[in-house]
TITOR-434279 format. One record per atom (N, C-alpha, C): x, y, z; residue in one letter. Coordinates in steps of 0.05 Angstrom, whole numbers, padded with zeros to 5 digits, always signed. Example, Ala and Ser with C-alpha at 12.3 -4.5 7.8 and 13.67 -1.06 7.14 Angstrom:
BEGIN
+00264-00114+00156a+00246-00090+00156a+00264-00066+00156a+00257-00045+00142s+00273-00021+00143s+00258+00001+00157s
// end
This chain:
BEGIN
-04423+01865+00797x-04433+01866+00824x-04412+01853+00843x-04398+01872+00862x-04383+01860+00873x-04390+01859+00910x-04416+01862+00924x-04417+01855+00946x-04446+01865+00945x-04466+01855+00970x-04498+01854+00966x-04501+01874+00948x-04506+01869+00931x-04524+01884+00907x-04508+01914+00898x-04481+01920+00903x-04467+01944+00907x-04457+01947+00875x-04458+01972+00856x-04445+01967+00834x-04422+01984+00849x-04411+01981+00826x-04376+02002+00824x-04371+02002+00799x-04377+02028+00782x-04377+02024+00754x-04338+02033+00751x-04330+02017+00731x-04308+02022+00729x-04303+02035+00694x-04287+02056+00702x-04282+02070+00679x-04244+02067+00671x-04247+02067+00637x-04223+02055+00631x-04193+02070+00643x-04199+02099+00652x-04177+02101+00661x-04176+02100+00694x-04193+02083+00701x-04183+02073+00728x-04169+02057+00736x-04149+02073+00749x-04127+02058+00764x-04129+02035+00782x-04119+02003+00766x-04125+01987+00784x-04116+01983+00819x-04102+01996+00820x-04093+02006+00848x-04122+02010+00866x-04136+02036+00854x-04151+02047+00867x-04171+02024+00871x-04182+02002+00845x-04206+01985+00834x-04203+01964+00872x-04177+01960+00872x-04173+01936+00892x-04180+01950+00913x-04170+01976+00914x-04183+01996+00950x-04209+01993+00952x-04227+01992+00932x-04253+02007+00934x-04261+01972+00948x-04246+01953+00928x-04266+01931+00929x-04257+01916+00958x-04241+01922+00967x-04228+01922+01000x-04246+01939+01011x-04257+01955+01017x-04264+01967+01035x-04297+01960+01032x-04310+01953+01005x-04334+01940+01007x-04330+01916+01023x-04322+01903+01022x-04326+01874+01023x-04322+01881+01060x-04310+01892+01072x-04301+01907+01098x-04321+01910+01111x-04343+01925+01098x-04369+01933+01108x-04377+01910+01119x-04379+01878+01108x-04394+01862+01113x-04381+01850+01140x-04358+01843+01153x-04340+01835+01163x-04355+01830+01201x-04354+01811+01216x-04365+01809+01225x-04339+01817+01250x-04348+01824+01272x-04330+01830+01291x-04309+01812+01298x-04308+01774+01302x-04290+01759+01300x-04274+01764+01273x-04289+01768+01250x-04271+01767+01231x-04252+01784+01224x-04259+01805+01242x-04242+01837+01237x-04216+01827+01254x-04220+01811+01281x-04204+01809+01297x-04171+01796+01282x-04188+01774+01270x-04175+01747+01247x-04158+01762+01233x-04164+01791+01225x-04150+01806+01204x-04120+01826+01214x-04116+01825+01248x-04101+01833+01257x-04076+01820+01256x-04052+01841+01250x-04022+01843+01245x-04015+01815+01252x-04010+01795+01245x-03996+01781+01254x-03968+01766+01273x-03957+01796+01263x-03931+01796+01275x-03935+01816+01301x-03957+01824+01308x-03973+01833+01331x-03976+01812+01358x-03967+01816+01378x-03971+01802+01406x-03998+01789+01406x-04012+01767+01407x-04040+01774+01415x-04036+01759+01444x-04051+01778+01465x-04057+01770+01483x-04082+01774+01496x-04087+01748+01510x-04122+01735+01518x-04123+01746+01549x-04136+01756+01567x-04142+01763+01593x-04173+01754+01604x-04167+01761+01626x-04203+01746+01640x-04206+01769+01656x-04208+01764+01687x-04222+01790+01693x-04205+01822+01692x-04219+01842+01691x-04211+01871+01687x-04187+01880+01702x-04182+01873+01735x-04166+01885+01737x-04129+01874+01719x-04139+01849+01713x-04117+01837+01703x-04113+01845+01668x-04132+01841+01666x-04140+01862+01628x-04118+01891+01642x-04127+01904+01663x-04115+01933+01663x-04081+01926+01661x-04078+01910+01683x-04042+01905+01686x-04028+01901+01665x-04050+01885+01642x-04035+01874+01625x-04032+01895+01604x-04052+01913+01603x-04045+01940+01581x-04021+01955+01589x-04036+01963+01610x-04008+01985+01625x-03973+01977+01611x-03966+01947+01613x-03947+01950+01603x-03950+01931+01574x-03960+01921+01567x-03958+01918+01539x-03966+01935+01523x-03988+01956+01534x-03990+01985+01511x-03998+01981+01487x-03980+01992+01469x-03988+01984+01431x-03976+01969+01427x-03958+01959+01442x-03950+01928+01430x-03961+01907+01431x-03978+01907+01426x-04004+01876+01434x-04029+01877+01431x-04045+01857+01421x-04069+01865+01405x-04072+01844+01434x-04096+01866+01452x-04107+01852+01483x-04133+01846+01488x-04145+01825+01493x-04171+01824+01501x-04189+01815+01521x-04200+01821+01533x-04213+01809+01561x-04230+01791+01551x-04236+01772+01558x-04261+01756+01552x-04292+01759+01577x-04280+01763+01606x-04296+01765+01628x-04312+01791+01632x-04339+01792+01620x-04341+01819+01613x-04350+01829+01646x-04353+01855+01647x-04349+01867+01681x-04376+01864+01686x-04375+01866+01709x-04411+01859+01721x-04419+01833+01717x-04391+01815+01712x-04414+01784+01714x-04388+01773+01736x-04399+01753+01752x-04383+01741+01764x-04365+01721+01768x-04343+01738+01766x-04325+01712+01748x-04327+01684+01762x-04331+01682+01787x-04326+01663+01803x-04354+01632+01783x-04370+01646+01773x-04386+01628+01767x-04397+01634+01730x-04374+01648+01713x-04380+01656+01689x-04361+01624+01668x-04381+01621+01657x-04387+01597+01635x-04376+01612+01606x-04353+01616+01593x-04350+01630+01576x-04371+01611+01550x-04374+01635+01529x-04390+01617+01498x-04375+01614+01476x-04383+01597+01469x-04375+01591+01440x-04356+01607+01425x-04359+01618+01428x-04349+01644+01410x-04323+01652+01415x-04322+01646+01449x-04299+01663+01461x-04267+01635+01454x-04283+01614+01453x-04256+01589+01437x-04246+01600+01415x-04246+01613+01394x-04236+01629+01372x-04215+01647+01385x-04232+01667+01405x-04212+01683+01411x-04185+01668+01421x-04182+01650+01444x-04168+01641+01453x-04151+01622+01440x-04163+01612+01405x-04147+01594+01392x-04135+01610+01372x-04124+01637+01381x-04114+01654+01357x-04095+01663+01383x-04089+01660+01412x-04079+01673+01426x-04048+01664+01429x-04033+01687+01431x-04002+01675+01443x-03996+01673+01465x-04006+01688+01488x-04012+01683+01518x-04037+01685+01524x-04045+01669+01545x-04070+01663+01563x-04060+01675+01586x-04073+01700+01595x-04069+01707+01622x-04086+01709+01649x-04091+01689+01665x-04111+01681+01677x-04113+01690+01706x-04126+01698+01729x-04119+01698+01751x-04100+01670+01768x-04121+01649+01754x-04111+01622+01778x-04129+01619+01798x-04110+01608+01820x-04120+01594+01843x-04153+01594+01841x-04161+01571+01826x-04181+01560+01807x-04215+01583+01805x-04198+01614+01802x-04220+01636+01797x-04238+01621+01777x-04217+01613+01752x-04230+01610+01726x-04232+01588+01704x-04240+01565+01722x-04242+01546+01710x-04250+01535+01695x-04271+01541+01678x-04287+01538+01643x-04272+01547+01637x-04256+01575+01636x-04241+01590+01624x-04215+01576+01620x-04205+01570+01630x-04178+01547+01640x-04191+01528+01617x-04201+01513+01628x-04213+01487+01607x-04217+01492+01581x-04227+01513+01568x-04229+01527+01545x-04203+01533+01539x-04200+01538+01544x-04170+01546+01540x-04137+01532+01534x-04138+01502+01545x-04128+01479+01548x-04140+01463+01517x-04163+01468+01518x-04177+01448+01501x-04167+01473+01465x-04172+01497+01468x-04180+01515+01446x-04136+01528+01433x-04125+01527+01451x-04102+01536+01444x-04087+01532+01427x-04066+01536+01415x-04043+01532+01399x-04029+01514+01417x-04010+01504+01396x-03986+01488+01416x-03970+01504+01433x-03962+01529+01412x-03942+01546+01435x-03959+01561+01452x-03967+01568+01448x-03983+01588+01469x-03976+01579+01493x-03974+01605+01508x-03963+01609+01538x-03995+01612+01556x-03997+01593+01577x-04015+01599+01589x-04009+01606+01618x-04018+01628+01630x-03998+01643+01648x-04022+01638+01676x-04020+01638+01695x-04039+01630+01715x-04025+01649+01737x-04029+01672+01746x-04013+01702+01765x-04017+01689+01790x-04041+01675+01797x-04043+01678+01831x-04023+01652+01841x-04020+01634+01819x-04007+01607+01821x-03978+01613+01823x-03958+01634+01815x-03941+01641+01818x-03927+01671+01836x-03949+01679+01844x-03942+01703+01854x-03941+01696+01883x-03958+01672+01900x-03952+01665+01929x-03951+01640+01930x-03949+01631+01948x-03933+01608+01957x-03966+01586+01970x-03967+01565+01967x-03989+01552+01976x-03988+01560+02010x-03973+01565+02025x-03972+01565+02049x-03972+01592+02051x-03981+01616+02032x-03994+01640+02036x-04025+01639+02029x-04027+01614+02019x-04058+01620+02003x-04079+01627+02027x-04107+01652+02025x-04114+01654+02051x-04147+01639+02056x-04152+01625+02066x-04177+01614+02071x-04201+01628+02086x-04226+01635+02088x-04245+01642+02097x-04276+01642+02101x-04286+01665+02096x-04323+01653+02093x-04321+01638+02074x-04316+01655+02049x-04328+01642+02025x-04314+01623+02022x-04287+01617+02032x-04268+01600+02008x-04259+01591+02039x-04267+01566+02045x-04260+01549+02076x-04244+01535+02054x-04226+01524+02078x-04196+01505+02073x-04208+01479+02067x-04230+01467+02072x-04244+01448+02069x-04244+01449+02040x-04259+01466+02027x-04261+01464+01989x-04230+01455+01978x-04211+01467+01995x-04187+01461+01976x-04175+01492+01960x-04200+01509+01961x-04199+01530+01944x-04188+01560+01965x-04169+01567+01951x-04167+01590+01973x-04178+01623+01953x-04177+01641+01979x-04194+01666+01964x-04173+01676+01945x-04185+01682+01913x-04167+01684+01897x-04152+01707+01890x-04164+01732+01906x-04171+01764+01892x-04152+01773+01904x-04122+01769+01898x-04094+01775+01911x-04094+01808+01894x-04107+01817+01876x-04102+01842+01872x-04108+01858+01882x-04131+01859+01900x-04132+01875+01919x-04111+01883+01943x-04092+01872+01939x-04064+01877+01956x-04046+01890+01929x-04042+01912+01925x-04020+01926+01911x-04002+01921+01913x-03987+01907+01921x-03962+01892+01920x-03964+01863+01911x-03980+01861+01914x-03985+01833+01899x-03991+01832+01875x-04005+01860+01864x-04016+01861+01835x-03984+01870+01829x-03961+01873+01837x-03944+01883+01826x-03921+01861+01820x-03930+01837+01840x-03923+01812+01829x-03939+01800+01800x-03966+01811+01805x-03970+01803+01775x-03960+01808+01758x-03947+01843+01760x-03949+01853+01734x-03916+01849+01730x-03906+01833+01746x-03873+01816+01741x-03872+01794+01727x-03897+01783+01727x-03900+01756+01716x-03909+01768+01679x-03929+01785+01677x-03938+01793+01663x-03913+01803+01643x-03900+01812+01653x-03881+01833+01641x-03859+01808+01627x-03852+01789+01643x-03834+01766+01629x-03844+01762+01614x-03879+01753+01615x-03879+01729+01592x-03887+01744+01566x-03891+01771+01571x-03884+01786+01536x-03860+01792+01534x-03841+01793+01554x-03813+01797+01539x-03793+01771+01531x-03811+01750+01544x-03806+01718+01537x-03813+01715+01513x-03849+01721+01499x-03851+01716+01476x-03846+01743+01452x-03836+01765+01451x-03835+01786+01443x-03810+01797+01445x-03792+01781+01444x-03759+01797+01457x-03750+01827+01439x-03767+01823+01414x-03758+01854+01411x-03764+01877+01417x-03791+01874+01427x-03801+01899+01441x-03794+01896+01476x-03774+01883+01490x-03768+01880+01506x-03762+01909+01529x-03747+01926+01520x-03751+01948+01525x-03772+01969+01529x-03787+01971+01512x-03810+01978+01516x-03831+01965+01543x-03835+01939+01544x-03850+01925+01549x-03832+01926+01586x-03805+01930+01592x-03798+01932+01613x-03793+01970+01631x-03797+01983+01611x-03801+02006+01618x-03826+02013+01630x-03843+02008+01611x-03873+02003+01618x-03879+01998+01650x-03869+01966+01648x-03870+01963+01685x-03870+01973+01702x-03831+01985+01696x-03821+02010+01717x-03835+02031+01722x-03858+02033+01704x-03868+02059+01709x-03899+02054+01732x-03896+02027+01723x-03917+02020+01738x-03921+02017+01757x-03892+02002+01768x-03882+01994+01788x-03877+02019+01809x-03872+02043+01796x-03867+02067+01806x-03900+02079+01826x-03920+02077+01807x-03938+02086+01809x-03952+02070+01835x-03948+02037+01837x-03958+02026+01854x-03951+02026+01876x-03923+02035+01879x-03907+02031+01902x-03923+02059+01916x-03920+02081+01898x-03933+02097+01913x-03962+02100+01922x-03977+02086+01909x-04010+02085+01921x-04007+02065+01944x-03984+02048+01945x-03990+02033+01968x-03980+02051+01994x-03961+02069+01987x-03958+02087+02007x-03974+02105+02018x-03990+02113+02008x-04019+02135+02008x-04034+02130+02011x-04034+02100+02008x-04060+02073+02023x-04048+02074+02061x-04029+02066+02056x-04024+02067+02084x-04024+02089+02107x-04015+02111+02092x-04018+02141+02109x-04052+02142+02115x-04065+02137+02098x-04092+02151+02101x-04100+02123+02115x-04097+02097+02116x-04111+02082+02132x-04098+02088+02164x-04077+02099+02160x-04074+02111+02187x-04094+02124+02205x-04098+02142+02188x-04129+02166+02197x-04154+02150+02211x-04146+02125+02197x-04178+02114+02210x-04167+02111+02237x-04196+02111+02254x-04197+02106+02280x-04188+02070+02289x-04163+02064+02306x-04157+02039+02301x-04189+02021+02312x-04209+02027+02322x-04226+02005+02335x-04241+02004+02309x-04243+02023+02285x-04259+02023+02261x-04249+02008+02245x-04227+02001+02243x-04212+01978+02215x-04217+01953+02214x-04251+01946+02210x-04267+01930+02207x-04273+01926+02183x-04274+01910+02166x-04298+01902+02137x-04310+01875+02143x-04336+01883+02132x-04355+01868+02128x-04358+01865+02102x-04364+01857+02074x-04376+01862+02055x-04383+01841+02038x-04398+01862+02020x-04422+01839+02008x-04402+01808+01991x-04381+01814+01978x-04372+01791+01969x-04342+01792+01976x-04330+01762+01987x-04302+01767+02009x-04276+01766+01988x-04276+01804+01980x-04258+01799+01966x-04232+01823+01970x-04240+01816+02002x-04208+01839+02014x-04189+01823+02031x-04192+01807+02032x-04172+01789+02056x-04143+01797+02051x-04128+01799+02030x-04101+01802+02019x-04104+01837+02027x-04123+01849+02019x-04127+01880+02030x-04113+01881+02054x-04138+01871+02067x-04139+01874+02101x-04112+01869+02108x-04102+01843+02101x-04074+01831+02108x-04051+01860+02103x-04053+01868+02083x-04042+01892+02075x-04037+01909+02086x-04065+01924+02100x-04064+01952+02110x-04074+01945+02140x-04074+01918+02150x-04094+01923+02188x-04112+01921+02189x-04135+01913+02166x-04155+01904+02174x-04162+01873+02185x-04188+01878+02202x-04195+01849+02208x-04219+01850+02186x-04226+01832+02178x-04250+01819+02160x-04271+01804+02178x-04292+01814+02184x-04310+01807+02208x-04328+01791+02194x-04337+01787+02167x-04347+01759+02150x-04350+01783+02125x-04368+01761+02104x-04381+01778+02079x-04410+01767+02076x-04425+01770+02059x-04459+01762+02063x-04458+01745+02048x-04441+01743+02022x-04445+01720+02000x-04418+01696+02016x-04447+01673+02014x-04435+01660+02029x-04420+01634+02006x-04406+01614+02012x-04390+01600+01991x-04399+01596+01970x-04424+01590+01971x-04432+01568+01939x-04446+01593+01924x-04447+01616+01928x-04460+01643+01922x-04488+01643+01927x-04494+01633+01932x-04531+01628+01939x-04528+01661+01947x-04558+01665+01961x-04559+01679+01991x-04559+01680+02008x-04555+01692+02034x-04543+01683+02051x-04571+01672+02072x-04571+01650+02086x-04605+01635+02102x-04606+01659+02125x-04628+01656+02136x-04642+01676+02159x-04625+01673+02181x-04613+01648+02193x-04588+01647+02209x-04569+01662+02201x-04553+01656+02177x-04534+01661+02175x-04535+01700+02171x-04566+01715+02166x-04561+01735+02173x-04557+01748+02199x-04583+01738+02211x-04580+01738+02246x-04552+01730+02257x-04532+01724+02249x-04506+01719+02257x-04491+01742+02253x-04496+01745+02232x-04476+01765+02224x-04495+01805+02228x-04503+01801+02237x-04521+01824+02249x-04507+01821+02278x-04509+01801+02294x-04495+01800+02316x-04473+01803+02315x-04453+01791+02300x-04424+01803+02284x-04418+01833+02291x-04442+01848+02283x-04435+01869+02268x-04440+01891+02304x-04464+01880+02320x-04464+01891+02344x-04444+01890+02355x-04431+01869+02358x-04415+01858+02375x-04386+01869+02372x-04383+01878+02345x-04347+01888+02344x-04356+01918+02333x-04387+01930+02341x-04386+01957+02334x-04379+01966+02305x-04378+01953+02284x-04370+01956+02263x-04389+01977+02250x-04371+01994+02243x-04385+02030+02238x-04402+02023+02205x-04386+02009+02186x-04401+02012+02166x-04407+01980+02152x-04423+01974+02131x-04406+01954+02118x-04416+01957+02087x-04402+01942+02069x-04399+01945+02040x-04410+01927+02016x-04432+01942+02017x-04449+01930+01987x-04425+01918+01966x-04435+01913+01945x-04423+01917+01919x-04436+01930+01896x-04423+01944+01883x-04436+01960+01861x-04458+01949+01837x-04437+01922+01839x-04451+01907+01818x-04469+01894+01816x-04470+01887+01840x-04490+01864+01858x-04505+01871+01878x-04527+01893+01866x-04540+01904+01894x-04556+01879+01912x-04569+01885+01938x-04566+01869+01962x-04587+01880+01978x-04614+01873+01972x-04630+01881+01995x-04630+01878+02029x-04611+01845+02031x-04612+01833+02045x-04586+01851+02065x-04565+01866+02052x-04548+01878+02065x-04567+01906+02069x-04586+01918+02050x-04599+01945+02067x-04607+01935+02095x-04619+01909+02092x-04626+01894+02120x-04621+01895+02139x-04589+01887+02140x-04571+01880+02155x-04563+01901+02170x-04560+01916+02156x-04552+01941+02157x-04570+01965+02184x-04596+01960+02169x-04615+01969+02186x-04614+01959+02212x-04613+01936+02212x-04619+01921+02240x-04594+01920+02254x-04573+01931+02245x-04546+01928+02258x-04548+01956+02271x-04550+01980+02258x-04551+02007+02260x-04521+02014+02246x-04506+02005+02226x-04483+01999+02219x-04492+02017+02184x-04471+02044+02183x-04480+02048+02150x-04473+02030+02131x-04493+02037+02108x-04499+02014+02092x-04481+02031+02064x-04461+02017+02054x-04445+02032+02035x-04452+02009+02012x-04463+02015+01985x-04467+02000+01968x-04452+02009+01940x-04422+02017+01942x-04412+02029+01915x-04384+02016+01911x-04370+01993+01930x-04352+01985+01931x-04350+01961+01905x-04320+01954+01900x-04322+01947+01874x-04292+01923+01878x-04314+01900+01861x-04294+01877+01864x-04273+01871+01840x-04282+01865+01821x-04266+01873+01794x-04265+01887+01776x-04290+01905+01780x-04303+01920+01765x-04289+01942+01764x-04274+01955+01745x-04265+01975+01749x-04281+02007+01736x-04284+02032+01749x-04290+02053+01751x-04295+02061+01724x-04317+02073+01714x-04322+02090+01689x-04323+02069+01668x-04327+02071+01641x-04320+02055+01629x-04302+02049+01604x-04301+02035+01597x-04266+02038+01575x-04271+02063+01559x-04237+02068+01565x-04230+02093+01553x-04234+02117+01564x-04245+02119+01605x-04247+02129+01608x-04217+02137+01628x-04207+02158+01630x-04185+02168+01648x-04180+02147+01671x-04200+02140+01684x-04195+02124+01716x-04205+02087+01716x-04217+02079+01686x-04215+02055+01677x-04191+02046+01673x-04172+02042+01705x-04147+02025+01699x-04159+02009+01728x-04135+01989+01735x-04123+01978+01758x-04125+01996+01784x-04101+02026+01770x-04106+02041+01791x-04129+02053+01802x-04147+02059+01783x-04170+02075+01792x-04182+02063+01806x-04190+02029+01792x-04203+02018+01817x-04191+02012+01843x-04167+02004+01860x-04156+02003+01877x-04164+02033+01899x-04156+02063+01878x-04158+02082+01897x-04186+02094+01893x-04209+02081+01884x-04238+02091+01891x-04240+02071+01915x-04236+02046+01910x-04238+02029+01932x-04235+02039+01959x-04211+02053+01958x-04191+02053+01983x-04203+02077+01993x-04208+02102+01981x-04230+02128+01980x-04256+02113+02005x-04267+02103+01992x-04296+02089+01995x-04289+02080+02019x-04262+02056+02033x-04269+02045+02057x-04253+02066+02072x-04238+02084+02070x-04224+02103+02089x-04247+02121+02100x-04270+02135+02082x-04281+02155+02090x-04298+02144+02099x-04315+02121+02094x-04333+02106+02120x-04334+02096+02138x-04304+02095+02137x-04294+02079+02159x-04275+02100+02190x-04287+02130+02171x-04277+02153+02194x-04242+02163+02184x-04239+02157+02162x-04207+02162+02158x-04214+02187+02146x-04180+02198+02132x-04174+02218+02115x-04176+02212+02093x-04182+02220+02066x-04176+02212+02038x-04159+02237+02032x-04158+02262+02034x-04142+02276+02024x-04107+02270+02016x-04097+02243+02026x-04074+02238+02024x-04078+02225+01995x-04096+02220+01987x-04104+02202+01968x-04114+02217+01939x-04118+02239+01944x-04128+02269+01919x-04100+02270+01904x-04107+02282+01875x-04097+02275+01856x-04060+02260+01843x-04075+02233+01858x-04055+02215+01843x-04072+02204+01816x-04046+02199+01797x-04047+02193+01768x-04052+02168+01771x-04085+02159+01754x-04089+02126+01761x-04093+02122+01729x-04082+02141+01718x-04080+02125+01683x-04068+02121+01675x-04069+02107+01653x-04049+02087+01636x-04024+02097+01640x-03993+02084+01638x-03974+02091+01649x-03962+02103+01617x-03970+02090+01591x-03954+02087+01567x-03976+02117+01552x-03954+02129+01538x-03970+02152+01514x-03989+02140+01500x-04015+02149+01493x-04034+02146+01474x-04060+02135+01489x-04078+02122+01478x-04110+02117+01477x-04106+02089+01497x-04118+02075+01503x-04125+02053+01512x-04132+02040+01492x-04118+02006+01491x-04118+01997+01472x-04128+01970+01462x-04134+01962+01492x-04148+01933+01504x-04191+01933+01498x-04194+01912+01488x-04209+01899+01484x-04225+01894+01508x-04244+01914+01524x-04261+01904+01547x-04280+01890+01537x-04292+01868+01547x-04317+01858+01534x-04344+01877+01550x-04366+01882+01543x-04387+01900+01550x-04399+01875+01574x
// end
């Protein structure tokens, strides 16, 4: 008996070759999802990620060279997600930690500090990609906390500083796939340069008194900075609560007052209090906009970086009275040949 209750009768001219496959692949059956992980290549990259759009950057160019995993699963909010038990394993098997920063993810950080290897590279994107005297302050994130708004990927040029940082520190710890791992980029780099161009033509289209956002969680400021928008507030107010009966009545007046044509739910986080707002503003109520969450779900064609950026950008151009046709069929998948190869958590 070699696994719950399983025979395998062995006959004398069986090849012990075969005896060790069979009894490998029983014992396989039992294997619990960390333990399958444990069993990967070792001379394999492993690298750790937090939220999605940064999981996406980091595939795009590490590709099959790197066994990748998100830990921040989508639809929870990173700003206030407590990783478990479980997820210290992942991170004490990792060779890079790749984190947003400007303190998105701080259990995660702390886990991480506490759970690591010695070498392990822990990489922090928003901490190196701008300068403290770019960091941008607002509703949610006043200069008073200390904390500035962290969601610099929503500026395509800035995710392309990520994906500079990204791209070193696997060709820092991985120098032989170096080539690969810098081609990758280029291609990426190719791709972004041009959505940020196609971002800008079609935010053209909008009507300039319309390049307003409001939305449900404040995570376009680096956007707006980007393309001309002003950010007229968001509903989730700092500490994430909801937002008090003043603070809607304010922002209802907000919304009279600068004419602001639409404003923006979140997908993930529906918002009675914005049908509300909405209503009483006379302002359409768009509830499909998306903060890290990226489009479809793994393994689907438009589950990258890019897809979410240009549904985004779709979503506030056409409510906002623009063109999207400038924006119809660009390529928002993976940049490298084959399957998607990253680890989304559900």
């Amino acid at each position: 008996m070699l696994h719950s209750g399983i025979m395998i009768p062995i006959c004398k001219t069986m090849n012990m070759a075969l005896i060790f496959t069979l009894m490998m692949a029983v014992l396989a059956c039992g294997q619990s999802p960390s333990s399958l992980q444990s069993s990967v290549d070792p001379a394999v990259l492993r690298v750790v990620t937090t939220v999605s759009p940064i999981t996406s950057l980091t595939e795009n160019i590490g590709g099959e060279k790197i066994h990748l995993q998100g830990i921040i699963p989508e639809g929870t909010n990173s700003h206030t997600y407590e990783p478990s038990p479980s997820v210290a394993k992942i991170l004490s098997t990792a060779d890079i930690i790749i984190l947003n920063g400007l303190f998105l993810e701080e259990p995660s950080l702390k886990m991480a500090n506490e759970s690591k290897l010695n070498d392990t590279v822990i990489l922090q994107l928003g901490d190196r990609a701008i300068t403290e005297n770019e960091w941008i302050y607002d509703f949610s994130f006043p200069k008073s906390s200390g904390h500035p708004n962290p969601h610099l990927w929503t500026d395509p040029l800035l995710a392309l500083e990520y994906a500079k940082l990204i791209r070193d520190a696997l060709v820092s710890k991985d120098p032989e796939n170096a080539s690969y791992y810098r081609n990758n980029y280029s291609l990426l780099q190719s791709r972004i340069e041009e959505l940020d161009a196609r971002i800008q033509q079609a935010v053209a289209t909008i009507p300039i008194n319309n390049r307003k956002l409001l939305t449900y969680h404040d995570s376009f400021p680096y956007f707006s900075l980007r393309y001309g928008f002003t950010v007229i507030g968001a509903i989730q107010p700092s500490d994430f609560r909801e937002p008090s009966a003043r603070e809607v009545a304010d922002l209802i007046k907000q919304i009279k007052l600068n004419k602001v044509p639409a404003i923006f739910g979140s997908e993930t986080f529906p918002s009675d209090i914005m049908k509300q707002i909405a209503k009483e503003s006379g302002a359409l109520y768009i509830e499909d906009l998306r903060d890290d969450d990226l489009p479809g779900k793994s393994g689907d064609n438009d589950h990258t970086y890019l897809g979410l950026m240009l549904s985004d950008t779709k979503i506030i151009v056409s409510s906002l009275g623009g063109n999207i046709n400038l924006l119809d069929e660009f390529d928002v998948s993976l940049v490298f040949e084959g399957a998607s190869t990253a680890i989304y958590p559900e």
